[in-house]
N, C-alpha and C positions, 0 to 999 in steps of 0.2 A: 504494500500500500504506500503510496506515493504523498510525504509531508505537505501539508501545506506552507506556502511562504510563510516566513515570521517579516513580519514589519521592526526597526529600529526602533529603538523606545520611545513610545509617545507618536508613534506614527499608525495611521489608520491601514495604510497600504506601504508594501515594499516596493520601493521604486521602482526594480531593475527584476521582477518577478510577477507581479501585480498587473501585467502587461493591460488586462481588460478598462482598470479604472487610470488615473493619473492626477498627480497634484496642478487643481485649475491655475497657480503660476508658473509652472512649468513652460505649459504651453507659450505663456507670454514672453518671460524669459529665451526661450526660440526665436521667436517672431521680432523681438528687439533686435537680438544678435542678425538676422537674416535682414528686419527690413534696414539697417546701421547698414552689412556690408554691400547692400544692392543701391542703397542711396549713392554708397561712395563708389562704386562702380562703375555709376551713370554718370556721376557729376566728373570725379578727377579720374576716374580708370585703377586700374585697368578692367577691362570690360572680362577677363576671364577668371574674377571673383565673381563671376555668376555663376559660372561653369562649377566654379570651387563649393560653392553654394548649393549646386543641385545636387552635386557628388555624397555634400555632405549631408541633407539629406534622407539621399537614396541609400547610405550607409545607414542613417539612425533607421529608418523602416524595414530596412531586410535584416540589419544586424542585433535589433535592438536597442536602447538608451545608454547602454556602455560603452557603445562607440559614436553614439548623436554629442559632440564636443560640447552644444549650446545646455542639455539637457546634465552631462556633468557636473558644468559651471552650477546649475541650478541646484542638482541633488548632492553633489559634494561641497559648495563653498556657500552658495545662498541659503539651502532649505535649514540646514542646523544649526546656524545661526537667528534663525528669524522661526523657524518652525513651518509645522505641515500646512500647508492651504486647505480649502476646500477641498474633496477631492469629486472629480466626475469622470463621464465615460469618458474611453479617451479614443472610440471610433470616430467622433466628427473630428479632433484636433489633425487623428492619423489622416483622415481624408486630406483634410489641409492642406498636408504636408505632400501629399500623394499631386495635387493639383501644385504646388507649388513647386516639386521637379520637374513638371510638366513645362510648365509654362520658364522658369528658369533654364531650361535647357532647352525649348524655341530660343529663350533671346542669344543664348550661349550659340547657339546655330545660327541666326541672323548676324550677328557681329561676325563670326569665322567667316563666310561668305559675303559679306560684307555690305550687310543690310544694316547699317548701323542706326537708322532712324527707327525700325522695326525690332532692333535690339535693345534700342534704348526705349522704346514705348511698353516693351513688354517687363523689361528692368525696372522701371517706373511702377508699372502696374505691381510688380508684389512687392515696389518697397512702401509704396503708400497702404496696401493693405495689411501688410505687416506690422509698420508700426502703426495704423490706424488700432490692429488689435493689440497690438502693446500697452497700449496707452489708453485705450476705451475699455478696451474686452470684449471688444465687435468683433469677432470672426466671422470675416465674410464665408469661405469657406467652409465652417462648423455650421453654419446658419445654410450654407447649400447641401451641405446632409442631412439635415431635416428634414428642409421641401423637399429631398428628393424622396423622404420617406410618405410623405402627404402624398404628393401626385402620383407613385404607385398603388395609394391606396390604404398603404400599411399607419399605422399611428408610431411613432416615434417611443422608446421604450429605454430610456438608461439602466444600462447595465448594473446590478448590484454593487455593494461591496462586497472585497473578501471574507472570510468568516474570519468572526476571532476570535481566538481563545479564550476561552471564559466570558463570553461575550453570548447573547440570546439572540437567536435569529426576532427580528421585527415582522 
C-alpha cells in the first residue's frame, strides 16, 4: 500500500507531491517571474528569453515543480518564510501554463524567422497577462478553463484536498 504525501509542518498540501491541489501564490509567483522576463525580452532583448521561457515551462509541466525554477523560488525561499497560501486546484493554473508554451514558442518562432513584429505582439500578449495575474489574481487562462468546462456542458468541480492525518474527511 502506497503512503500518502506528508505535507511540511503546518502545511495543508506537499508541494512537490500534492500535484492535484497547489498553493494559490505559487501560481502568481510564476507569472511575475514569466510576465518580468517576457516584458524585458520585448523591450531590450534578447528576444530568445522567450524561447528560454517556454522551455522552462515545458520543463515544470512534464517534469514536475522540482525543476519549474519560478515554483522553487516560491516553495523553497518564499513559502517558509511567509507560510502556506490558500490552497486550490491546480488544473486551471496547469492549463495556463500549457497555453503559455504555446503561445511563447509562436513568438520564439516568429523572431527566428524573422517576424519580429508578430514576435513581439505575441511576447507582449503573455507579459501583460502574466503580470496582469500577478498582480490582480486574474488568470486569464484559469478563467479559460472554466468556460471551457461551461460550454461543454460539464459544471466546473475543484478538486479536493489531500487527506490528512488525523484530520476528518468534510
Amino acid at each position: 500500500m502506497k503512503r500518502a504525501p506528508r505535507p511540511r509542518a503546518g502545511q495543508a498540501a506537499d508541494p512537490y507531491r500534492d500535484t492535484a491541489v497547489i498553493d494559490a501564490r505559487a501560481p502568481r509567483t510564476n507569472q511575475a517571474v514569466v510576465g518580468a522576463v517576457a516584458l524585458v525580452a520585448i523591450t531590450i532583448g534578447p528576444w530568445w528569453l522567450l524561447a528560454l521561457l517556454a522551455v522552462q515551462l515545458a520543463i515544470g509541466l512534464t517534469l514536475g515543480r522540482r525543476y519549474c525554477l519560478p515554483c522553487l523560488l516560491y516553495f523553497e525561499v518564499i513559502q517558509p518564510r511567509f507560510g502556506e497560501g490558500p490552497i486550490e486546484d491546480s488544473r486551471p493554473p496547469r492549463f495556463a501554463n500549457v497555453v503559455g508554451v504555446v503561445v511563447l514558442t509562436a513568438a520564439s518562432l516568429a523572431f527566428a524567422v524573422g517576424a519580429d513584429t508578430v514576435g513581439t505582439g505575441l511576447g507582449a500578449l503573455v507579459a501583460f497577462l502574466a503580470l496582469l495575474a500577478a498582480v490582480t489574481g486574474f488568470c486569464a487562462g484559469c478563467t479559460a478553463y472554466k468556460i471551457g468546462y461551461t460550454v461543454t456542458g460539464r459544471r466546473f468541480v475543484s478538486c479536493p484536498l489531500p487527506p490528512q492525518p488525523g484530520r476528518q474527511a468534510a
